[in-house]
VEXBA-935240 format. One record per residue: residue in one letter; x, y, z of N, C-alpha, C, CB in turn. Coordinates in steps of 0.1 Angstrom, whole numbers, plus 5000, padded with zeros to 4 digits. Atoms other than C-alpha are relative to their C-alpha. Glycine has a CB too. Layout:
AXYZXYZXYZXYZ...
END
This chain:
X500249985014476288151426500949904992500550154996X499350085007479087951419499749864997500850005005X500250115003477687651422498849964990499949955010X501049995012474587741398500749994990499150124997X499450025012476887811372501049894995500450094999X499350115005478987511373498849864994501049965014X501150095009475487311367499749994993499349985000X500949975016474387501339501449964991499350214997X498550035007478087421325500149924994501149995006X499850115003477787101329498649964990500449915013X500750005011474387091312500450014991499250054998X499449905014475387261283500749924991501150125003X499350095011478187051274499749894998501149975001X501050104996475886741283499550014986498950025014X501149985012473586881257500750014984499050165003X499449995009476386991233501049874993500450095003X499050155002478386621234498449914995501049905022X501050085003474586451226499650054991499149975008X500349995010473686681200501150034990499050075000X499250115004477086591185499949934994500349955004X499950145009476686281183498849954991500149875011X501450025008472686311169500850064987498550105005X499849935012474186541142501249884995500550195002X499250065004477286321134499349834992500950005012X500750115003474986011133498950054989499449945014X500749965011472686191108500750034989499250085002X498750025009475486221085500149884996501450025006X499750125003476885921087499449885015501750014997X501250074989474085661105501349895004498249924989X499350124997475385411127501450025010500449934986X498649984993478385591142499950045013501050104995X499849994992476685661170499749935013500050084998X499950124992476385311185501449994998499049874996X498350004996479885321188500450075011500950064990X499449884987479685581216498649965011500050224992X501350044995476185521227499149925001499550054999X500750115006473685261227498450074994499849865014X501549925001470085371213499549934993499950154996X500750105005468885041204501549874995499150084986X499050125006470684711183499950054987499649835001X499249945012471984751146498849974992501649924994X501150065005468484631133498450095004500149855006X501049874996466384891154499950075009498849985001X499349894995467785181161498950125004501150044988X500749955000465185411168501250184995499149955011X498349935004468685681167499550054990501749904997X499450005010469285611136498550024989501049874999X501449985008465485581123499250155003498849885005X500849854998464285941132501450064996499150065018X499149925006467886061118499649994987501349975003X500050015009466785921086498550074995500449884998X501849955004462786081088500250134996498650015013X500249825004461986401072499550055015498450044984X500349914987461486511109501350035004499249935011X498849984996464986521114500650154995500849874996X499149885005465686841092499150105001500549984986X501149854999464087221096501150104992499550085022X499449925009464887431069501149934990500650105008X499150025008466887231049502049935014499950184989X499250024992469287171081500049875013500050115003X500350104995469586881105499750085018501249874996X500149954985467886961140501050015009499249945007X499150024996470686841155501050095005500349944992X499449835004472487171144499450115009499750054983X500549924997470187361155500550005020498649974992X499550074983470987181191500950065002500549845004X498049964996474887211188499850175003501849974980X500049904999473987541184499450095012499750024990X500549934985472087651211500449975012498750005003X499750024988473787451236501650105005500149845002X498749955000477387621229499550144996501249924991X500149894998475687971226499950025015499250044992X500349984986474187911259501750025008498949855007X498450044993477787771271500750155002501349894988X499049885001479888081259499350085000500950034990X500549924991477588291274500150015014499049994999X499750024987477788161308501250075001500149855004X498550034996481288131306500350144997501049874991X500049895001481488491293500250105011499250014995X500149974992479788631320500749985013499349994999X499550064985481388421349501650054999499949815001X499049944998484788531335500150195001500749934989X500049854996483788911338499950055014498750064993X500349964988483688881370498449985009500450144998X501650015000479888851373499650134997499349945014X500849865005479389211361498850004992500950074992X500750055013477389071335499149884999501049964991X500950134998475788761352498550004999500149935013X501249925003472788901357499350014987500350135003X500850005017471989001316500549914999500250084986X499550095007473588701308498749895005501649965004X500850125001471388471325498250084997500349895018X501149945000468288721319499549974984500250155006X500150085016469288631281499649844998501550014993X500150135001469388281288498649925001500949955010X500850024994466488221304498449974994500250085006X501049995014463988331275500249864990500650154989X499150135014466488101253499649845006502550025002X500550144995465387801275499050015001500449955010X501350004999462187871280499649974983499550155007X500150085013461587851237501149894999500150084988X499350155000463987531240499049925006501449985008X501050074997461287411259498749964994499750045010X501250015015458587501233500449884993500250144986X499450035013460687391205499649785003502250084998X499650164995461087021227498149945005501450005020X501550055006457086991226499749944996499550044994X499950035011456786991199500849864994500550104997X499950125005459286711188499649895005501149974999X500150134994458586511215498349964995500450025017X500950035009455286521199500049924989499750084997X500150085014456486381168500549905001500650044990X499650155002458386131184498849905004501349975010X501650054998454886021201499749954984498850155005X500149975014453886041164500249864995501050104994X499150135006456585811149500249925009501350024995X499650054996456985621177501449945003499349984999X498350024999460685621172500550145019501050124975X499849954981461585681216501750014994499449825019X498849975005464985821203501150055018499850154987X499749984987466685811239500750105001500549905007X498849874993469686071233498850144996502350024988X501549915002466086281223500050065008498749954999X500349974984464986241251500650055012499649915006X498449934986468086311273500350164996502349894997X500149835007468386661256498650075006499849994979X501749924991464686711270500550045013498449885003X500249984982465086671304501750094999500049775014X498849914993468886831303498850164992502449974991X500649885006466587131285498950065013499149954982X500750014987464187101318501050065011499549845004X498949934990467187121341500250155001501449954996X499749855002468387461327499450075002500350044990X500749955002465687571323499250075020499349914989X500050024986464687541365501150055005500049885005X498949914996468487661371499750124995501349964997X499949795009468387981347498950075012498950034975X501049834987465088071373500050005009498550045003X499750004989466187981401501250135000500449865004X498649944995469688141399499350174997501749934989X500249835004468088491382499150065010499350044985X500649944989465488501412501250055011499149895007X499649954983468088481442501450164991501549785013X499449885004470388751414499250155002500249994987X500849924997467288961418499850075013499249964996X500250004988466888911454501950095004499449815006X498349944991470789011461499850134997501949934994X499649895008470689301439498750075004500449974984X500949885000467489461449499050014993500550114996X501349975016465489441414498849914997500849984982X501150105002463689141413500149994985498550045007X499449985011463389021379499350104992500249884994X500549885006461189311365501550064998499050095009X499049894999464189561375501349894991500550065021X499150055009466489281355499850034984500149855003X500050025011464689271328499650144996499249894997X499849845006464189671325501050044996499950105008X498349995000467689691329500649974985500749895012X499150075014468789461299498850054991500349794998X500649955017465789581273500150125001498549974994X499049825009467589971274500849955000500350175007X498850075007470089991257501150105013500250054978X498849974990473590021276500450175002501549914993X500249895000473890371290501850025001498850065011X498750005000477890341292501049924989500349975011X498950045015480690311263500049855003502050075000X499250144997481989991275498649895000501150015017X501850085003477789831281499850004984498350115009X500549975015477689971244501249874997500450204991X498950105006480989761234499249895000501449985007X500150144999479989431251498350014993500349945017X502050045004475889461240500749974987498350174999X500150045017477789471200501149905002500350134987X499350154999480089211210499349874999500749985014X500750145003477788971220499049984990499449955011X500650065007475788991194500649994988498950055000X498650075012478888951169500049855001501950055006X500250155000478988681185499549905000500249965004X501550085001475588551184500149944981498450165004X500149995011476188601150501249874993500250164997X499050105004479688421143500049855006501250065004X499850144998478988121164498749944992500049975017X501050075012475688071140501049974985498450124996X499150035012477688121111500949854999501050114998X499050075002480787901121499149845002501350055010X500050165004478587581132499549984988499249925008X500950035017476187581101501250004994498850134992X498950015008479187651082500749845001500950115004X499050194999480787291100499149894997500749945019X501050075005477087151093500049934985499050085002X499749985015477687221056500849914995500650134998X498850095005481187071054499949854999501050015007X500150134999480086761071498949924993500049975012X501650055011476886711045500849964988498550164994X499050025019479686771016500749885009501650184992X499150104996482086551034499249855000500750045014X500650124999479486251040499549974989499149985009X500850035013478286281002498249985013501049814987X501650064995474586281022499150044992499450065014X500650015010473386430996499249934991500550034997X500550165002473086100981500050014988498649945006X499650015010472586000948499150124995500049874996X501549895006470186250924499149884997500350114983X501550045003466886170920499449914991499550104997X499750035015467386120885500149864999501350054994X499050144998469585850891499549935004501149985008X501250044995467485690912498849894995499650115000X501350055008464785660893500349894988499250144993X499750105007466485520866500449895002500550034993X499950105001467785270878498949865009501350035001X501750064996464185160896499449964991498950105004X501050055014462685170860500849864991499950164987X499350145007465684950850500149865004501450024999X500250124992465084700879498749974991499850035016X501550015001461584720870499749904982499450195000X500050045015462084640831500549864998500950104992X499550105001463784330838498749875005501450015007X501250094999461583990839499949915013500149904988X500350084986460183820871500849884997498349965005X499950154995462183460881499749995000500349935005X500450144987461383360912498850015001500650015018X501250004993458283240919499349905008499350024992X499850024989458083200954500749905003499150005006X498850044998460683060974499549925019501350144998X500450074987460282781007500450075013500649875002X499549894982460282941042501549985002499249925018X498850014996463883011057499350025014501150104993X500149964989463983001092500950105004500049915007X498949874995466683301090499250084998501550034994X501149865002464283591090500750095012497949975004X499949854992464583931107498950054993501550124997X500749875002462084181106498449905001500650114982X501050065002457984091106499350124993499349945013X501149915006456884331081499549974986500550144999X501150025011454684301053500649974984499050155000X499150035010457384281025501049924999500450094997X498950085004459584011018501149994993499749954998X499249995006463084041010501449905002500150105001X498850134995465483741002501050004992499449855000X498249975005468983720999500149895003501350115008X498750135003471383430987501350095003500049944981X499149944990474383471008500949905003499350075012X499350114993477783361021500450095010501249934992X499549924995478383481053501150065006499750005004X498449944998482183571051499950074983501549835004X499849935013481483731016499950155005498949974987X499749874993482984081021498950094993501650054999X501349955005479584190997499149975007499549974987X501349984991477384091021500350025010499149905002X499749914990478984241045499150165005501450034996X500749915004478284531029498350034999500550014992X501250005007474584461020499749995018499549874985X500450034983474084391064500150185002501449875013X500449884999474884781064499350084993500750045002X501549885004472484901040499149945007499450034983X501650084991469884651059500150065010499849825006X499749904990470884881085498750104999501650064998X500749925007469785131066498549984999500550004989X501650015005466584991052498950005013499749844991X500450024991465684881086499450135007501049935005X500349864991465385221100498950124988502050105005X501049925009463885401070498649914997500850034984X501250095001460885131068499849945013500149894990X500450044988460385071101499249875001499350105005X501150084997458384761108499149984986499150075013X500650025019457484721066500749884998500650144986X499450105007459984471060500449895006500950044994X499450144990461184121068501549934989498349845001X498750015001464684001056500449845000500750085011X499850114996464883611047501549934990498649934999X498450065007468483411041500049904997501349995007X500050125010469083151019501849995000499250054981X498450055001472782961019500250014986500349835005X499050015012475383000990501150025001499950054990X498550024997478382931005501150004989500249865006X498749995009481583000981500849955002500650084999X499250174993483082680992499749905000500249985013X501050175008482782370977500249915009500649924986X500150044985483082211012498849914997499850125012X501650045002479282181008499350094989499250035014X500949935009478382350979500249964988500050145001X500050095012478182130950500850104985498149934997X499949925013477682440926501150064996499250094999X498549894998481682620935501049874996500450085022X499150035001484082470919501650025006499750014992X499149974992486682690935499750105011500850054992X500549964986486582750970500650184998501049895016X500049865001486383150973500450025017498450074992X499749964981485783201017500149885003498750095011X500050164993487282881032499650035012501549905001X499949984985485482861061498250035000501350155007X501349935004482082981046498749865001500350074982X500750124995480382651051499649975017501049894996X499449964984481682661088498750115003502150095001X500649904996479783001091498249994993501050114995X501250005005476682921070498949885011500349954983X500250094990476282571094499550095014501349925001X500249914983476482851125499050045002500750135004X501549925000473483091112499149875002499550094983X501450144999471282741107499850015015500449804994X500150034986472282611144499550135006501349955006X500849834993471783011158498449984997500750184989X501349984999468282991143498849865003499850064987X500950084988467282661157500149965014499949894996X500349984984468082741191499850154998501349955011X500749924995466183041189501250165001499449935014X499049854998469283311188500150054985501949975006X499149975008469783381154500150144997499849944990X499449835000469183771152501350005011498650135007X498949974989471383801186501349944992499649925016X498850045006473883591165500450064989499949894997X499849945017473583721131500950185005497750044990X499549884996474484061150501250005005499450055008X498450034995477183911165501150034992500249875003X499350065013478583751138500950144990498749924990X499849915005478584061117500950155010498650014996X499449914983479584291147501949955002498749915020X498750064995482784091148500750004988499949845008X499750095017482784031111501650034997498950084985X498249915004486484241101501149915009500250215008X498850064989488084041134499649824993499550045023X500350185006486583681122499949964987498749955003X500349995009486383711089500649904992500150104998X498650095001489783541081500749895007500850075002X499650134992490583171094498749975006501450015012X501250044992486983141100499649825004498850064991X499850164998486482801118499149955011501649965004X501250044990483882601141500250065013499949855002X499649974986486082711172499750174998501949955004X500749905000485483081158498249985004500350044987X501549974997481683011154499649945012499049954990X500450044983481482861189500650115007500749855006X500049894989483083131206499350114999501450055003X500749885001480683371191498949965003500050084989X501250074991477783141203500049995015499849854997X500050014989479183131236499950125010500949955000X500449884988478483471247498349994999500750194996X501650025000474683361239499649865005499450024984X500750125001474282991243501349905009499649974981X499550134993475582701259501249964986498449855004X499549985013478682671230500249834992501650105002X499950095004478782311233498149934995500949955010X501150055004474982241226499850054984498950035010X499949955012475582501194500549884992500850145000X499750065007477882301181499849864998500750025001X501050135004475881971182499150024989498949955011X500949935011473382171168500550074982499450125009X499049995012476182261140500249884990501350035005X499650175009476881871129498949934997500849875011X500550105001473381761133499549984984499049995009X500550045015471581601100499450124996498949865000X501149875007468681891101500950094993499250095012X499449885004471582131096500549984987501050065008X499150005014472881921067499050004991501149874998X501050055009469681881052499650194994498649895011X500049855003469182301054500550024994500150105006X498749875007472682411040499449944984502549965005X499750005013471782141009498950034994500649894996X501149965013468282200999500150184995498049965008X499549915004469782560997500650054991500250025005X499150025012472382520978499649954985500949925004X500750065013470282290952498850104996499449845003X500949925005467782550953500350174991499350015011X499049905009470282840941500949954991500950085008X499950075016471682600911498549994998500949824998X501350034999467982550908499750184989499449965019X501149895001467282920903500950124991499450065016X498849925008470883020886500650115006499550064988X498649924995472383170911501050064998500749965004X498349995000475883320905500850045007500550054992X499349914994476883580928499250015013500250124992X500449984986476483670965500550165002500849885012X501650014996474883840979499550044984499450125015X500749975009471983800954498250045008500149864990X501149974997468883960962498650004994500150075003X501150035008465283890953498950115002499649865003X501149934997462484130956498950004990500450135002X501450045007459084060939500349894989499250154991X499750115013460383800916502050034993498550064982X498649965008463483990903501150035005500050104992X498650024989467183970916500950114992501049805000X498949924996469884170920501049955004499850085008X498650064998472984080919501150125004500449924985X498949954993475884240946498850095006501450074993X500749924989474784540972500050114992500650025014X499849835001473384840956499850115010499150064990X499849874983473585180978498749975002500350234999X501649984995470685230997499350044998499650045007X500749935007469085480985499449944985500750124999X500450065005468285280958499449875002500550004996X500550164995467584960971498650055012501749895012X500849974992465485190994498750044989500650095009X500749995012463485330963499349844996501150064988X500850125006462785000952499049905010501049894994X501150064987461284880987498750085001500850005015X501649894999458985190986499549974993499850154997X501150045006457685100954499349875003500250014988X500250105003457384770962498749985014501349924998X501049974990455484860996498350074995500850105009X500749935007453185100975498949894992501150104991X500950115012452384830951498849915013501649844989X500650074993451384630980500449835000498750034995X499350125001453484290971500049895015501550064997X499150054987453884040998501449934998499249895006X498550034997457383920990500250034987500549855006X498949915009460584060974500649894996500950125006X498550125009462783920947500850114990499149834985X499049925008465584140930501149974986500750055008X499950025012467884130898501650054997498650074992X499050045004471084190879500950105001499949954989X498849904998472484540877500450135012500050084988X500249924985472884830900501149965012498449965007X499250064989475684600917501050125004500849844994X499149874992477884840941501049875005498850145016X499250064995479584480948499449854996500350045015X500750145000479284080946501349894998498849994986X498750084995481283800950499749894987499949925020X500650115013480683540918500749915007500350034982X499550184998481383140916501150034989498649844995X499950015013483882980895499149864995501550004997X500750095006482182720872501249894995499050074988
END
């Protein structure tokens, strides 16, 4: 017996450490490639079915619903096993049902992940530990049946009358106190951590208005020369002027995080140089990121040898540790866990790269630039990183409309790095 129940144990907490980290990561996205892998920072599948309206039932994040049934199951087991096994028997006769609709319920999503095609791997790992249990709970309650005489009819007669002795009476309203208090207390820790992450988000309201205020302002750009820095191949075009040691486009790489996962395969993501360092950038009078030249030279070379997502992720990934004294020997040692570091940096000095950084630069004096990150979406810019949820609003409509490329505009800034003149 003992060794059934140390499997179902270890399920349990298996299931309760993964839907965890689903629920923590639907909070706050992103935290749980820090513990787990479930894709790269660009397509997460994780993090894109934490952000779908499939992620919540009732107003609550499935997730919850998980924590919750794996740590009922748990302190059930563990209940029983510390009674001596007086109690193993109903315990796992309770359980058993309880995994069997866990198996329903996992159907079902896995249906939707089909669906969405978001293959959410710690999903999936929750399935098959939900399979496991589910094989132990009937195994172990056959050979309980077999020891004891009853088979599981005589189990399950047994546990639906009610307890014919005081003490069967006690524990029957115990455990369902406790059925009761361990729903309460997680939802209740669900709750805190929705208030605590502001997930709520912005209102609606808000929102909107400041969509209609994007909206009211007058098209620039109209259209802008291929970048060979792209991410993404989807149907909408969104381009950012950028330095990549500006601690605002730092920021603006984790709402692309974001966008990335809520538009799945909708958008494409193209970079434009505006280094804050008059190194090479005619338009900066005063150098702002020394070193920002250095790092703008890196993305070019990364995307003509064929790395530049793997780099760009790098880069950013490292960004807080490199950020400061950024220098060629930096951007080569972050090419060197991808690339040969000395062919990068040929590819850093040659002419092509000087010829990229400057028709960039002359093309943001060109277009009046000021601030980094500047973003463009259908013609009209944006100046610094607004939250997501907004910047996400404005990609929906702009999907909706049917646009092929984005250009954005002036207020709404949540950050931005300006020139001096």
């Amino acid at each position: 017996m003992r060794k059934y129940s140390m499997a179902l144990i270890a399920l349990f907490v298996a299931g309760a450490v993964l839907s965890g980290i689903l629920l923590i990561d639907h909070y706050h996205p992103g935290i749980q490639e820090r513990i787990v892998s479930c894709g790269d920072d660009l397509d997460n599948p994780c993090r894109a079915l934490g952000l779908s309206p499939y992620s919540v039932l009732f107003g609550a994040p499935v997730a919850l619903y998980g924590l919750y049934f794996y740590l009922f199951m748990l302190f059930t087991l563990l209940a029983a096993d510390y009674s001596g096994g007086r109690y193993r028997g109903d315990a796992v006769a309770v359980l058993l049902p309880a995994a069997i609709l866990a198996l329903i319920a996992d159907v079902v999503l896995a249906a939707l992940l089909i669906k969405t095609g978001l293959f959410c791997k710690l999903c999936i790992a929750t399935y098959a530990i939900n399979i496991l249990a589910a094989a132990v709970l009937f195994v172990l309650l056959g050979k309980i049946g077999r020891d004891g005489g009853t088979g599981f009819r005589g189990i399950y007669r047994g546990l639906l009358g009610m307890p014919r002795t005081p003490d069967g009476r006690a524990v029957f309203s115990l455990f369902i106190l406790f059925g009761f208090l361990l729903f309460v207390a997680v939802f209740s820790a669900g709750g805190m951590m929705k208030a605590n992450a502001g997930r709520a988000g912005i209102p609606a309201r808000e929102i909107a208005a400041h969509v209609n205020d994007f909206y009211s302002t007058p098209v620039e750009v109209h259209g802008l020369p291929e970048s060979p820095l792209t991410l993404g191949d989807g149907e909408l075009g969104i381009s950012v002027f950028t330095d990549f040691l500006c601690g605002a486009c730092y920021q603006l790489y984790l709402v692309e995080k974001e966008l990335f996962a809520r538009h799945r395969g909708r958008i494409r993501m193209a970079y434009y140089h505006y280094p804050l360092d008059g190194l090479c950038n005619p338009d900066v009078k005063s150098t702002r990121y020394p070193g920002s030249c250095v790092a703008s030279r890196a993305m070019i070379a990364a995307s003509r040898l064929g790395i530049f997502r793997e780099y760009f992720l790098a880069h950013f990934g490292d960004f807080e540790r490199i950020r400061h004294g950024y220098t060629r020997e930096t951007a080569s040692g972050t090419a060197a866990r991808l690339i040969d570091a000395d062919d990068f940096v040929r590819e850093m000095e040659s002419p092509e790269t000087d010829a990229m950084l400057s028709r960039d630069t002359a093309l943001a004096a060109k277009l009046g630039i000021r601030a980094t990150p500047t973003i463009i979406i259908g013609g009209r810019k944006i100046e610094g990183t607004p939250p997501a949820e907004i910047l996400s609003a404005i990609v929906r409509r702009e999907i909706e409309r049917g646009l092929p490329d984005g250009k954005p505009r002036q207020s709404m800034s949540k950050g931005s790095t300006s020139i001096s003149r």
